[in-house]
C-alpha positions in Angstrom: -0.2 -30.2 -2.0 -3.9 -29.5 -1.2 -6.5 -30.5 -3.9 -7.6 -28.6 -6.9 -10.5 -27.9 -5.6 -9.8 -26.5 -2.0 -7.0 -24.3 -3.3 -9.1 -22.8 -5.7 -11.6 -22.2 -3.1 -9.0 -20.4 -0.6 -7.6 -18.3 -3.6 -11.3 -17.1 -4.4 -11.6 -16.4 -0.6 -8.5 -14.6 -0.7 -10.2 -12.5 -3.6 -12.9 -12.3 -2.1 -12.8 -11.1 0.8 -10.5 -8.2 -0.6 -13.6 -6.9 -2.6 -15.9 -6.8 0.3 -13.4 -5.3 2.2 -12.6 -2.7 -0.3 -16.2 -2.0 -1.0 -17.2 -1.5 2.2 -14.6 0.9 3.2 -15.6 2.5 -0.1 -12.0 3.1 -0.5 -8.8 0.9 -1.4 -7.8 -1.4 -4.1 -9.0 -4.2 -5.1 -7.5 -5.4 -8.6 -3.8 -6.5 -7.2 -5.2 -8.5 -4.4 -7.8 -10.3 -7.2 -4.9 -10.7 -9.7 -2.4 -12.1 -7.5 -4.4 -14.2 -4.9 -3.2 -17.5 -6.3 0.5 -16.4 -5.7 -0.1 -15.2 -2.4 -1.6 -19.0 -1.9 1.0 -20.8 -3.1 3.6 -18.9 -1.2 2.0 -19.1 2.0 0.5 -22.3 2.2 2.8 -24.7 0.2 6.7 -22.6 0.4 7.1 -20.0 3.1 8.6 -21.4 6.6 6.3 -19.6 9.3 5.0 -20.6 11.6 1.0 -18.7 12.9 1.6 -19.5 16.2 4.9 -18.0 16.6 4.8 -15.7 14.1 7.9 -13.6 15.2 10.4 -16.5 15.7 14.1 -15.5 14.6 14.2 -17.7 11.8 11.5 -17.1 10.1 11.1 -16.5 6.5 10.5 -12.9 5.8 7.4 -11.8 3.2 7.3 -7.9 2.3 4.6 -6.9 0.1 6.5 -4.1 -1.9 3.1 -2.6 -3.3 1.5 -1.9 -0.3 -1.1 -0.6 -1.8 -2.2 -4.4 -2.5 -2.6 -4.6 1.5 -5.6 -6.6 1.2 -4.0 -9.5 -0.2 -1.6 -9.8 2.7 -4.2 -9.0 5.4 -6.8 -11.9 3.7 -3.9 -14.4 4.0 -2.9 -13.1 7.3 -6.5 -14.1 8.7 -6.8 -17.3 7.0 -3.6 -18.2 7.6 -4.3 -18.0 11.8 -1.2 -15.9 12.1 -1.3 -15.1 16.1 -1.4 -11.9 17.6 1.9 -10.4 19.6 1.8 -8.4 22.7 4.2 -5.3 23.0 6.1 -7.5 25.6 6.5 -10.0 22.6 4.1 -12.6 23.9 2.4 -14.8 21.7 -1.5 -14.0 22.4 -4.5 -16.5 21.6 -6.5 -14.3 19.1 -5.7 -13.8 15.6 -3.1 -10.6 14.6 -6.1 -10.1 12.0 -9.7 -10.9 12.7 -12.8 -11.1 10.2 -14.2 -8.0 12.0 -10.4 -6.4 11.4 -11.4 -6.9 7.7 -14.6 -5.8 7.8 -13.1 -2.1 9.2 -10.4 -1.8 6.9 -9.0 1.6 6.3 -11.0 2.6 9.2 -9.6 4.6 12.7 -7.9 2.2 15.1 -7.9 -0.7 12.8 -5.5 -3.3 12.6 -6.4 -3.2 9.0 -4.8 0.0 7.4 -4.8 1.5 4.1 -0.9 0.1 3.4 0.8 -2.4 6.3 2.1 -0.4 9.1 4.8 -2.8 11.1 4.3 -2.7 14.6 0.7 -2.4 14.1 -0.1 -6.0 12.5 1.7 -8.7 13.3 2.6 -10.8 10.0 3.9 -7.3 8.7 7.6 -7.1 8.4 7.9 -3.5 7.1 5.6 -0.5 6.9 5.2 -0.2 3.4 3.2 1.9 0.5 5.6 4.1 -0.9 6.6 2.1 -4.0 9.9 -0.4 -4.2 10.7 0.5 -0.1 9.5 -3.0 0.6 12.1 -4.8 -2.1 14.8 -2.5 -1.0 14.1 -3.9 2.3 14.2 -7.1 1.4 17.5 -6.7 1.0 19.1 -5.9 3.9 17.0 -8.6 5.4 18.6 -10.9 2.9 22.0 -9.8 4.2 21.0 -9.8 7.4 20.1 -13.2 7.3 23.4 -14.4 5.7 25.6 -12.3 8.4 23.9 -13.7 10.9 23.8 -17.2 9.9 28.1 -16.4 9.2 28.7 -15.4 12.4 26.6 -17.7 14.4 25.8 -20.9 12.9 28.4 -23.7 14.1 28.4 -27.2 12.7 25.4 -29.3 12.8 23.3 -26.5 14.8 22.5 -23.7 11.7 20.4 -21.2 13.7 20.0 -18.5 11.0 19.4 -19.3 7.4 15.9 -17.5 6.4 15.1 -16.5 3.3 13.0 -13.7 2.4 10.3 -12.9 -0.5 9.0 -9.8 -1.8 6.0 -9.0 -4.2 6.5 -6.0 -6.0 4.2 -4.7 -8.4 4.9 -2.5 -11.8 5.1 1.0 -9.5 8.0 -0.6 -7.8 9.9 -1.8 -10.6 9.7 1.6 -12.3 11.0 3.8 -9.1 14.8 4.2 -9.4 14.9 2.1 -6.1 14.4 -0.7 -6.9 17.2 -0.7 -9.7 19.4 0.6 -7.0 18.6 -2.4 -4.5 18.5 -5.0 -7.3 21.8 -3.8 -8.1 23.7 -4.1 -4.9 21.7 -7.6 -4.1 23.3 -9.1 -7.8 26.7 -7.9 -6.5 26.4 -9.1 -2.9 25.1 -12.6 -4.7 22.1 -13.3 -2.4 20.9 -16.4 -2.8 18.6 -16.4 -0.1 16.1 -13.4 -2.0 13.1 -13.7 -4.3 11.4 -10.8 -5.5 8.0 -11.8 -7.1 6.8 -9.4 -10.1 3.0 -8.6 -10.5 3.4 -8.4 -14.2 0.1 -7.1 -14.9 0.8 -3.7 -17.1 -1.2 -1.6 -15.3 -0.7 1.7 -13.1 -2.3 4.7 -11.9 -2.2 6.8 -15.6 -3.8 3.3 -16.9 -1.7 0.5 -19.0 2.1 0.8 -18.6 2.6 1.0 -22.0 2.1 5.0 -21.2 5.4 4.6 -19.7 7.2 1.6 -19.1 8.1 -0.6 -21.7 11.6 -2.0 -20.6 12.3 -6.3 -20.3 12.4 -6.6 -16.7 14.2 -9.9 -17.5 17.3 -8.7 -19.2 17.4 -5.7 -16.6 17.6 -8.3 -13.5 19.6 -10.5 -15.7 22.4 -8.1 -16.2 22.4 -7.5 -12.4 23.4 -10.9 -12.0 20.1 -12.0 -11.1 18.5 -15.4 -12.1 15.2 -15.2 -13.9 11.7 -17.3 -14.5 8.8 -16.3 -16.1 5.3 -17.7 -15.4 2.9 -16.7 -18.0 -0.3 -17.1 -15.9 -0.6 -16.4 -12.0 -3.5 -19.2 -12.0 -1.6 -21.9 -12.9 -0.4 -23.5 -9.2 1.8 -26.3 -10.9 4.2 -23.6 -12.6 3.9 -21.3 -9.3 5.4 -24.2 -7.9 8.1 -24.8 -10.1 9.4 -21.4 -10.0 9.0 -21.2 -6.1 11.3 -24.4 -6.9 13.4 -23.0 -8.7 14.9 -20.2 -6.7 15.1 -23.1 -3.6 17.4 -24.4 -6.0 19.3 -21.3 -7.2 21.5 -20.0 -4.1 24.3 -18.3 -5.9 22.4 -14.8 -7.2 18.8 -13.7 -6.3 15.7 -14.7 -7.8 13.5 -12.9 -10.2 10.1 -14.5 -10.6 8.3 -12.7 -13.2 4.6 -14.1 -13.3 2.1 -12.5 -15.6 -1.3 -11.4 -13.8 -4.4 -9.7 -15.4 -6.8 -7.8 -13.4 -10.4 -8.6 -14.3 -13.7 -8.3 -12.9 -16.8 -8.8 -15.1 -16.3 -6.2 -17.9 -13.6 -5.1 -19.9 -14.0 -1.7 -19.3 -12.9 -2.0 -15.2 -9.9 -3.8 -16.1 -8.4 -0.1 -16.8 -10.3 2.2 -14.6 -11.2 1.2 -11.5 -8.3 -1.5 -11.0 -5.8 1.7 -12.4 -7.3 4.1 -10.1 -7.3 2.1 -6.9 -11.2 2.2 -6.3 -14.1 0.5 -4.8 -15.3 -2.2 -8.4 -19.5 -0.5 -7.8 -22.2 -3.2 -6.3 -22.9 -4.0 -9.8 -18.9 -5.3 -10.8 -18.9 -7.0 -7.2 -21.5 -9.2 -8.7 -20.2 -9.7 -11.7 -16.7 -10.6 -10.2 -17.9 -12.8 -7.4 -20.1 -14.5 -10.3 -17.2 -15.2 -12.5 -15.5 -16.9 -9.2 -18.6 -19.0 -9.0 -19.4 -17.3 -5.7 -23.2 -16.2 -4.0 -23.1 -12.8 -5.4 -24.7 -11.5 -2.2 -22.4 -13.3 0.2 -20.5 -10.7 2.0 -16.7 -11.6 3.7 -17.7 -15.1 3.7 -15.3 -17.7 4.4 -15.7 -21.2 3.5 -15.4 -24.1 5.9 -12.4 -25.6 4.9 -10.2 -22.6 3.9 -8.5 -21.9 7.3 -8.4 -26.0 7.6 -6.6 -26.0 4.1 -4.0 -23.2 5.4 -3.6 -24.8 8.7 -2.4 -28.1 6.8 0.4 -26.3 5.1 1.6 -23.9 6.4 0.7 -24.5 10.0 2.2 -27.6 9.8 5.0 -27.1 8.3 5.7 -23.9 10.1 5.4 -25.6 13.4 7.3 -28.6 12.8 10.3 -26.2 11.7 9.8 -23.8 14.5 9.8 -26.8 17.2 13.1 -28.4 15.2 14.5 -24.7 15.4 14.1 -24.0 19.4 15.3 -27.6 20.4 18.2 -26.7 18.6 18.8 -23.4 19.9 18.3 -25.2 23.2 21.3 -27.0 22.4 23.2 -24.5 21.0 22.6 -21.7 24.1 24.1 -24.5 26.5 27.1 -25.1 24.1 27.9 -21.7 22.9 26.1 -19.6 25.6 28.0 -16.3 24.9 26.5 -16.1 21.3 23.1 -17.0 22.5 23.1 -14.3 24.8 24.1 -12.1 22.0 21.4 -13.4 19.7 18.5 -12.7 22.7 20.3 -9.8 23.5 19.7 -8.5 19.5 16.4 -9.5 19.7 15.2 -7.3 22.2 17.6 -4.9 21.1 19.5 -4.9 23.9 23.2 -4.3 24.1 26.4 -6.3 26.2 26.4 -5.7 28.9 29.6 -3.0 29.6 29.0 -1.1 26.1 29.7 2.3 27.7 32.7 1.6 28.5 34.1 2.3 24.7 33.0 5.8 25.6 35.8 7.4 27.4 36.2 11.4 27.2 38.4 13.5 24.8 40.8 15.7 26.2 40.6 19.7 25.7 42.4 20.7 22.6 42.3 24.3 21.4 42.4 22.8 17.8 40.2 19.8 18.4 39.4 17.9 15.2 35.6 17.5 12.9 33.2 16.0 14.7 32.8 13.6 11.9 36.6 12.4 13.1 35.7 11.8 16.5 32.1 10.4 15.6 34.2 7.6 13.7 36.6 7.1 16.6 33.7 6.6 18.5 31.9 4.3 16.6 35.2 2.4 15.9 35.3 1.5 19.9 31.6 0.8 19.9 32.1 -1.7 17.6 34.2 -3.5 19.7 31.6 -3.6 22.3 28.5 -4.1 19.8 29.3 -6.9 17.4 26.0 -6.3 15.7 26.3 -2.7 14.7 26.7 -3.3 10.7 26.9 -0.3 8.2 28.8 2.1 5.6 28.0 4.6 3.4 27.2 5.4 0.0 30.7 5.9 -1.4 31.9 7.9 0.7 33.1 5.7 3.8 36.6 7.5 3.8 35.0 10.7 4.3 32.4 9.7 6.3 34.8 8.2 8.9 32.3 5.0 9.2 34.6 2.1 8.5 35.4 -0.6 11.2 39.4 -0.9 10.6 40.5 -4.7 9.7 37.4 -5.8 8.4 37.5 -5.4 5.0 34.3 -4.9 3.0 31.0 -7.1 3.0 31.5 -9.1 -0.2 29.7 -12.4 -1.4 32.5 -14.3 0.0 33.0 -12.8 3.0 29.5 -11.8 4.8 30.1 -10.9 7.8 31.8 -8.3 7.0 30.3 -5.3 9.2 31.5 -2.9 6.4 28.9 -2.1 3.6 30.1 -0.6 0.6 26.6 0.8 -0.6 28.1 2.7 -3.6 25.8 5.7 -4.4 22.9 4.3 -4.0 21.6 6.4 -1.1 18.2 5.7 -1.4 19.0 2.2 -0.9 20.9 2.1 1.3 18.1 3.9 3.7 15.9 0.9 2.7 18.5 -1.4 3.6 19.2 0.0 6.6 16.0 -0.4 7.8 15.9 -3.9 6.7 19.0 -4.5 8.9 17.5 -3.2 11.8 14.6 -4.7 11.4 16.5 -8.1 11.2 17.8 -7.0 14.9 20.9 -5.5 14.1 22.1 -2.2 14.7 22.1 -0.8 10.9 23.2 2.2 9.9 24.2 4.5 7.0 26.2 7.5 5.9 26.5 9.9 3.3 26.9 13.5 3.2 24.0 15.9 5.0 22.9 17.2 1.8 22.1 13.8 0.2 19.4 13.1 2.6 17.5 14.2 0.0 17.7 11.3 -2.1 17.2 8.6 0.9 14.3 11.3 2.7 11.4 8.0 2.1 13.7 6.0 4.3 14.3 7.6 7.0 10.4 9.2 7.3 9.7 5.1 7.5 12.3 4.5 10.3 10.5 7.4 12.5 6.9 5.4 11.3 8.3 2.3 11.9 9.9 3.0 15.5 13.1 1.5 14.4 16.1 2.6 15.8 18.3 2.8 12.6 21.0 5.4 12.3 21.9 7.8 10.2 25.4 9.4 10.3 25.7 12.7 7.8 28.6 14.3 7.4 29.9 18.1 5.2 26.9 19.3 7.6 26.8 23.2 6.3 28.4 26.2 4.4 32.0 25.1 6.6 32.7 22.4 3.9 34.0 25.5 1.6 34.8 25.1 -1.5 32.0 21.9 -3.0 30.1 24.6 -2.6 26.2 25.4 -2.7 25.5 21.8 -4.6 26.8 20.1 -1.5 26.1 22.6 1.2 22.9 21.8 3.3 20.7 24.7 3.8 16.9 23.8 4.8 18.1 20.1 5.2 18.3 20.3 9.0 14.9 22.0 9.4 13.3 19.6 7.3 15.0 16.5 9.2 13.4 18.2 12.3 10.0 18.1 11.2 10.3 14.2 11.2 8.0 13.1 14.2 10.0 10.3 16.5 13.1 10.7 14.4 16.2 12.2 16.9 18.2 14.2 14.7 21.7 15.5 16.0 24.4 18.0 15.8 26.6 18.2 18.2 29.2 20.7 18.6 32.4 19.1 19.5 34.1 15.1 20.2 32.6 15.0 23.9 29.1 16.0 22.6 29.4 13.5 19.7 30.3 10.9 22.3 27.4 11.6 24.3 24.9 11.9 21.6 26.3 8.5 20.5 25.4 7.4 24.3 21.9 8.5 23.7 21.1 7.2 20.7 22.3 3.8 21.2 19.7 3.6 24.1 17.1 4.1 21.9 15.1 0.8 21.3 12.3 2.3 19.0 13.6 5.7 17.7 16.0 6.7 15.0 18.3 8.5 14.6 20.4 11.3 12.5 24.3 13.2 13.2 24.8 16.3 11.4 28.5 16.2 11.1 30.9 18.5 10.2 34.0 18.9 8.2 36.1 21.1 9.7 37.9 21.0 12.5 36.0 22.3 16.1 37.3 22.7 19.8 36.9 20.4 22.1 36.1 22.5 25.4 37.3 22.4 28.5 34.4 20.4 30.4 36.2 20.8 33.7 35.6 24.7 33.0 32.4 23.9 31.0 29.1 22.3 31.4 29.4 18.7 31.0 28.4 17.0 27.8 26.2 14.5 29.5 23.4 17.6 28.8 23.3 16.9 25.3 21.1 13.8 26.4 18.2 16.0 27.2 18.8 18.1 24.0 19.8 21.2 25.1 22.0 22.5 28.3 24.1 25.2 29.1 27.8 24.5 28.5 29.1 28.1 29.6 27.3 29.8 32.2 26.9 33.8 32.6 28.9 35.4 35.8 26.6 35.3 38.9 24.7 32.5 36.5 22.4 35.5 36.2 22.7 36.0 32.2 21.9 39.7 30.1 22.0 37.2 26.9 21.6 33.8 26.0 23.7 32.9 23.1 22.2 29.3 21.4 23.7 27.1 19.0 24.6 23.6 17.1 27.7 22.2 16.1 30.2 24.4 14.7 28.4 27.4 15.6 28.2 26.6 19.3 32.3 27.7 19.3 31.4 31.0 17.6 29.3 31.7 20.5 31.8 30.7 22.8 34.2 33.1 21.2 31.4 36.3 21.3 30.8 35.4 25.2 34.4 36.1 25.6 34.0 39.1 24.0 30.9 40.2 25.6 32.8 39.6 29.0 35.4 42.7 28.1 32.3 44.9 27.7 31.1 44.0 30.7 28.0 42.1 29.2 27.5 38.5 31.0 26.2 35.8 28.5 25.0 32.0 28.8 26.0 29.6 26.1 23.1 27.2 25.5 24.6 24.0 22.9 21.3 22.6 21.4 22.2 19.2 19.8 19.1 17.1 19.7 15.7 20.1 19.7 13.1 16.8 19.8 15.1 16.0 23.0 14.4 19.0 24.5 10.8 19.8 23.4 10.2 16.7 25.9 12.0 17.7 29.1 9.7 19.0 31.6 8.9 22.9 31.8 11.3 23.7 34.7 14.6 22.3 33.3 13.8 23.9 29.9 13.5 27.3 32.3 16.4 26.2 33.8 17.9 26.5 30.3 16.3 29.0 28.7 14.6 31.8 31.1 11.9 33.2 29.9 12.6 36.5 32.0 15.6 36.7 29.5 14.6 38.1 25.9 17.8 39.0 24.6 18.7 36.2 22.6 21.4 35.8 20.0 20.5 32.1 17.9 23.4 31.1 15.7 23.4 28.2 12.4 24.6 28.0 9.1 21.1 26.6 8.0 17.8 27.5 7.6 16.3 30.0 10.0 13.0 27.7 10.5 12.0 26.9 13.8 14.5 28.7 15.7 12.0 31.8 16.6 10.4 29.4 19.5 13.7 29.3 21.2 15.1 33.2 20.1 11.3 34.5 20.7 9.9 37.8 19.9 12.7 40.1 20.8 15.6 37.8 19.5 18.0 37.8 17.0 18.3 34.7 14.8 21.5 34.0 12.8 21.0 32.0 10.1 21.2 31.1 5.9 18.9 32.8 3.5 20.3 31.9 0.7 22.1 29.2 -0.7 26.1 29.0 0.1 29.3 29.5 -2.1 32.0 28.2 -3.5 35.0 29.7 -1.6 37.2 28.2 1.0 35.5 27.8 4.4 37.0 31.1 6.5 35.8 32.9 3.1 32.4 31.3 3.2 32.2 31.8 6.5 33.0 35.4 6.9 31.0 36.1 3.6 27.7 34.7 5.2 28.2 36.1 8.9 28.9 33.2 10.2 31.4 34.8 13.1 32.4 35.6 16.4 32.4 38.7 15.6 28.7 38.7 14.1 27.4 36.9 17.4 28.8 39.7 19.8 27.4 42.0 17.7 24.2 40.7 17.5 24.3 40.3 21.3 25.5 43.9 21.8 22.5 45.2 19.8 19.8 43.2 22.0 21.0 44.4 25.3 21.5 47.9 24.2 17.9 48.4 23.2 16.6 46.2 26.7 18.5 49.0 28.7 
């Protein structure tokens, strides 16, 4: 334990430099970072294992700060710290992932210094976080990942995972509904190896929570089957350290540290405006603050010698003496168990064994076929026996989901390495989990049905932000699961999941197609993402007749080609639709009309082939153009165009069994040929 006196001095620093920082950019906030300094200290320089000059090694301990919004406090203790910068290859560089001069530009273009931590951006961040409680949902899967992995790799004497992982959350995050979701399933799964520290300081944006939140955090967490501590005053390092020492010594439930902050600068009156609003404290309050820390008030992001020195002693040390213990024994344990340490570097890349592609093996034609969310789960059944890292579920709804691996049983505190996770409905959870999963380096997904996306939307935004290759498997994609009706039938769902930049969103239109989109997305490293699954039962076409389904890996191809391959329509579709069209080409061929069948699966995929496949696709000499999906019209006049017909929901659907809903909406063969009909007519 360093001195009195050097502690207090990097805690002021800490504070310190967070004002400057803020009041420079004349944007940001400062109070958090002020009020919680001292915990940041004591975490970092006297607990966490972590080491600043590898900061990425796999057994780490994990920090998230929750309240993102507080990014200065992580990106002071970042710099004094000496955490190392990474290279995209994943080599350890010899400047610092945060620099004085990074500080000095917070919240400015190109900075490694942004307004909430961005992961992939700074090194030392674990998660992009900002939107309240993602960062303590996170947590969680990390928490899990960290005890699956440990389960299914640690041997006797040579424990290679065991991390634990900390979260600071502030009063935002304990009053969004996700956080009460992720508390929940952590106190069920018993994870002993999480702490979530609370910033107890009773204020938000409207001012004190008192406007709004007035329930006992302790008896909430406690009836979750967390264990709880209170400090009463973030100051005082001695009972900071005690309740750090506390959850070392509680690994049977997660930890709740509640510790009581105030935010204060000088004068009463900032203690509820500027520190509620998020703003710069005014050159006079900077003076006033920096006096009350017995600081030159006219000293600007200065850092006292000693500070770094002080950091370096604690957690340097500690962090290097437990990395260099960690790689001798993972060089002892890659020459004794050399098929798991290839699977651990393998993960870590994210890489996959070598041979994974042979689970995929084609479906046969079948008139009747079966829901694509059937053969998605076949799929993803053989994959699993390829991937032993692929780890998921759904949110109560695994059965119809088809996303169980058979003979596993379910991930329970006794039995964690389980890849089966029964999220119950929790979706918006369970998106923040997932991410935490992959962010562990597993392959983490989830699954609920399509129209739920709406409760876990945050989630999967921060996977495409992130450039995290989490997955997403929705199921009941449309109108065609009948008779739920319009409560669970996705209308402007799949437009909206389009708009997503980086995210790769799927829906494919029979079992060869969802095999190949499987194909595609597992050789993703840094994208996510999404199936739109459906219900009912869909043909699985003859690809020996058909174009093959290895075209749904550049989004879009043509799967029935027009006689002469010289086309007078172009009939384009997703998923269940895509038969409908196949049905109208049929009859379009008795009326001596020749039409191309263009499946669509993935649009992002195709947006970035190069302009003379997506001719090759869809000629631009050919305007007649029949578009056909039971969702939202949006976005499908760039592949119709001008002179097209687009097929689509404008309303929302029915309750009605599916060839009624169906028929009732326009959603048939019929409808298409029609359509088609119309188009050439008036180009003759």
């Amino acid at each position: 334990m360093s001195s009195p006196s050097i502690s207090q001095l990097a805690i002021n620093t800490i504070r310190t430099l967070s004002i400057d920082a803020v009041q420079k950019a004349n944007s940001g906030h400062p109070g958090a970072p002020m009020g919680f300094a001292p915990v940041a200290y004591a975490l970092w320089r006297d607990v966490l294992r972590y080491d600043p000059a590898d900061p990425l090694w796999p057994n780490r301990d994990r920090f998230l700060l929750s309240n993102g919004h507080a990014s200065m406090l992580l990106y002071a203790t970042l710099f004094l710290a000496g955490v190392r910068a990474v290279d995209k290859s994943g080599k350890v560089g010899s400047g610092p992932a945060v620099s004085l001069e990074d500080i000095k530009a917070f919240r400015q273009l190109g900075s490694r210094t942004p307004g909430h931590p961005e992961y992939g951006m700074t090194i030392g961040v674990e998660a992009t976080t900002g939107p309240l409680g993602q960062g303590a949902a996170n947590s969680v899967g990390m928490a899990v990942a960290s005890r699956w992995l440990g389960t299914r790799y640690n041997r006797p004497g040579k424990t290679v995972f065991d991390f634990d992982v900390y979260a600071i959350l502030g009063d935002g995050c304990m009053m969004e509904g996700i956080s009460s979701e992720a508390a929940s399933l952590a106190g069920h799964l018993k994870l002993g190896n999480l702490c979530w520290i609370y910033d107890n300081n009773h204020v938000s944006l409207d001012g004190r929570t008192a406007l709004s939140f007035s329930e006992d955090a302790a008896a909430r967490f406690g009836s979750a089957g967390w264990a709880v501590t209170h400090v009463d005053d973030a100051n005082d390092l001695g009972k900071l350290a005690a309740a750090f020492a506390f959850f070392k010594g509680t690994r049977d439930r997660p930890t709740l540290l509640i510790v009581d902050s105030h935010i204060g600068y000088g004068s009463p009156k900032k203690q509820d405006t500027s520190a509620a609003h998020g703003e710069p404290l005014g050159v006079e309050e900077v003076r006033a603050a920096k006096r009350n820390y017995g600081w030159p008030e006219d000293a600007q992001f200065l850092v006292p010698d000693g500070v770094q020195e002080d950091f370096a002693q604690g957690l340097g040390a500690r962090g290097k003496t437990a990395r260099a213990a960690w790689q001798k024994l993972f060089e002892d344990y890659r020459r004794d168990h050399p098929d798991l340490a290839d699977e651990i570097d393998r993960m870590q890349r994210r890489a996959l064994p070598e041979g994974w592609e042979a689970a995929l093996t084609p479906f046969p034609a079948d008139a009747k076929g079966m829901a694509t969310r059937e053969s998605s789960g076949k799929v993803l059944e053989a994959l699993g026996q390829k991937i032993p890292w692929i780890v998921g579920g759904a949110a109560d709804l695994s059965g119809s989901t088809r996303t169980s691996f058979k003979g596993e049983g379910p991930m329970e505190p006794d039995h964690p390495a389980s890849r089966n996770v029964y999220y119950g409905v929790r979706e918006h959870a369970m998106g923040a989990f997932v991410n935490g999963l992959v962010l562990s380096g597993l392959r983490g997904y989830g699954a609920t049905f399509f129209t739920f996306t709406d409760y876990m939307r945050m989630p999967i935004r921060l996977s495409a932000l992130m450039e995290i290759p989490s997955l997403w498997v929705m199921t009941h994609d449309s109108i065609g699961l009948g008779e739920d009706g319009p409560t669970h039938q996705p209308i402007e769902q799949l437009a909206a999941l389009r708009a997503v930049p980086h995210l790769l969103v799927f829906r494919p239109c029979d079992a060869n197609e969802v095999s190949e989109c499987w194909r595609t997305v597992l050789s993703h490293t840094h994208r996510p993402s999404l199936f739109v699954l459906s219900r009912q039962a869909l043909p699985t076409f003859d690809r020996s007749k058909f174009g093959a389904a290895t075209g749904a890996s550049r989004g879009a191809y043509i799967l029935a080609e027009a006689e002469g391959g010289k086309p007078d329509v172009l009939l384009l579709g997703t998923g269940s639709e895509v038969a409908m069209a196949m049905s109208a080409r049929d009859q379009l061929a008795k009326s001596g009309i020749r039409a191309r069948v263009v499946s669509m699966p993935c649009w992002a995929l195709f947006e970035e082939q190069d302009a003379a496949y997506q001719e090759s696709v869809l000629p631009e000499a050919v305007t007649a153009r029949v578009s056909v999906e039971a969702a939202s019209p949006l976005g499908w006049d760039r592949y119709a165009g001008p002179k097209g017909t687009i097929l689509a929901m404008r309303s929302f659907g029915a309750s009605a069994p599916i060839q009624e809903v169906q028929k009732f909406f326009g959603f048939t063969a019929e409808r298409v040929a029609e359509a088609a009909r119309a188009l050439v007519q008036v180009r003759k």
